[in-house]
C-alpha positions as CSV (number, residue, x, y, z in Angstrom):
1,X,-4.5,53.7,-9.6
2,X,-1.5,53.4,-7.5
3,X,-2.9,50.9,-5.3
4,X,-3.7,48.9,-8.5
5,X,-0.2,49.1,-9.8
6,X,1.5,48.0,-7.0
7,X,-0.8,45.2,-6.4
8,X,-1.1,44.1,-9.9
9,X,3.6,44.2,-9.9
10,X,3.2,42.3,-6.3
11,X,1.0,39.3,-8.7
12,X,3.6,39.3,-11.2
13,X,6.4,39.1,-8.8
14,X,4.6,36.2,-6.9
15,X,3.9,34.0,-10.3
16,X,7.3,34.2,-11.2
17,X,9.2,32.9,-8.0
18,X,6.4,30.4,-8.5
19,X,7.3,29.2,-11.6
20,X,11.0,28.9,-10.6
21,X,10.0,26.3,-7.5
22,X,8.0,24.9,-10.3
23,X,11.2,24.4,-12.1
24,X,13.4,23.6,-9.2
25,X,11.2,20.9,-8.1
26,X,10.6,19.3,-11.2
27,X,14.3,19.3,-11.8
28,X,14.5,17.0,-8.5
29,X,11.7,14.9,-9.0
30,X,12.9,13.9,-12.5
31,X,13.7,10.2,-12.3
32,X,17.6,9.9,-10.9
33,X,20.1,6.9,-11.1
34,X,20.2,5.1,-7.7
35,X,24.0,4.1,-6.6
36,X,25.0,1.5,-9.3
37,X,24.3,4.2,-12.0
38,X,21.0,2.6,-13.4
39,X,17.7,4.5,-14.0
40,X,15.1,4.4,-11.4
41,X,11.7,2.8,-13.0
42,X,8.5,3.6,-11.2
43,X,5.0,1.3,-11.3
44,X,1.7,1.7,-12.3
45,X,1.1,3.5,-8.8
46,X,4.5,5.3,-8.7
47,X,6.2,2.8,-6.5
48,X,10.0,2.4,-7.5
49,X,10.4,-1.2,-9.0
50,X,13.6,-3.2,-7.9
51,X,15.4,-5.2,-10.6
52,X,16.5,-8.4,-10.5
53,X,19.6,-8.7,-7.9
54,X,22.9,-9.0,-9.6
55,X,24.2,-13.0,-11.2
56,X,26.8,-13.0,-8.2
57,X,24.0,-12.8,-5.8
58,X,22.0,-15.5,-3.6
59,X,18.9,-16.5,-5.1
60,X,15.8,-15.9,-2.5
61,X,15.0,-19.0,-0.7
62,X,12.4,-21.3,-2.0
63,X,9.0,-20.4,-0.5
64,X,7.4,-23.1,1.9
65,X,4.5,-25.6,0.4
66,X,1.5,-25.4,1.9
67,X,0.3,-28.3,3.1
68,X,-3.7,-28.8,3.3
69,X,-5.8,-29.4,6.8
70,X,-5.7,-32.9,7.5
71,X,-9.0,-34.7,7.3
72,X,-11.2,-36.2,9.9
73,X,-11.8,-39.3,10.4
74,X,-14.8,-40.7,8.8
75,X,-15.1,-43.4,11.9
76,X,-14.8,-40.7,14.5
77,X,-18.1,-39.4,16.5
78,X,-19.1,-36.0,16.0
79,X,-17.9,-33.6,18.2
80,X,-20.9,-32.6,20.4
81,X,-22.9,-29.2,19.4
82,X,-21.9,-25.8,21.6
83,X,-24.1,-24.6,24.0
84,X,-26.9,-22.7,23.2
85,X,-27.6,-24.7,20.5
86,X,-25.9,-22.5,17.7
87,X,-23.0,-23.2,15.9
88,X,-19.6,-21.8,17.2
89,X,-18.8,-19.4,14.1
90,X,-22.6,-18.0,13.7
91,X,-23.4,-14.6,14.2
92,X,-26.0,-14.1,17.2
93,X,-29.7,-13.6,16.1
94,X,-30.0,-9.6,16.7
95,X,-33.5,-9.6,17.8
96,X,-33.0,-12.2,20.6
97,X,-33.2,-10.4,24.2
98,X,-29.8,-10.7,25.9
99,X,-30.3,-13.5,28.6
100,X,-29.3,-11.7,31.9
């Protein structure tokens, strides 16, 4: 039974320093204040989320508009078809030999 009893105090001894990293680390993963002294708030997928940057700040600059393709000209020609006879953007026919 000695054999038992020392394995059984080496178990305990184990689960307890366990339980204190346990402790330690959720004492430093609890949510901190960042520099300015404010809570950090986390996201739906744990991601910090930034506040809005102080009044005195510059707002962020306006985003581009996008403008749309421009059109072709309904009195142009075609342009002529690719070789091969398939379009430029379709996917090769699989079960055609390769031409060698």
């Amino acid at each position: 039974m000695g054999f038992m009893d020392k394995a059984k105090k080496l178990a305990e001894q184990a689960q307890q320093k366990l339980d204190e990293a346990q402790q330690n680390f959720n004492k430093s993963a609890s949510p901190q204040a960042d520099q300015q002294g404010s809570e950090v708030r986390y996201g739906e997928h744990g991601r910090p989320i930034q506040d809005a940057p102080p009044a005195g700040g510059a707002p962020p600059p306006p985003a581009e508009p996008v403008t749309p393709p421009a059109a072709p000209d309904p009195g142009a020609a075609p342009p002529p078809p690719a070789q091969g006879g398939a379009e430029p953007n379709a996917s090769p026919d699989p079960f055609k030999p390769l031409d060698q």
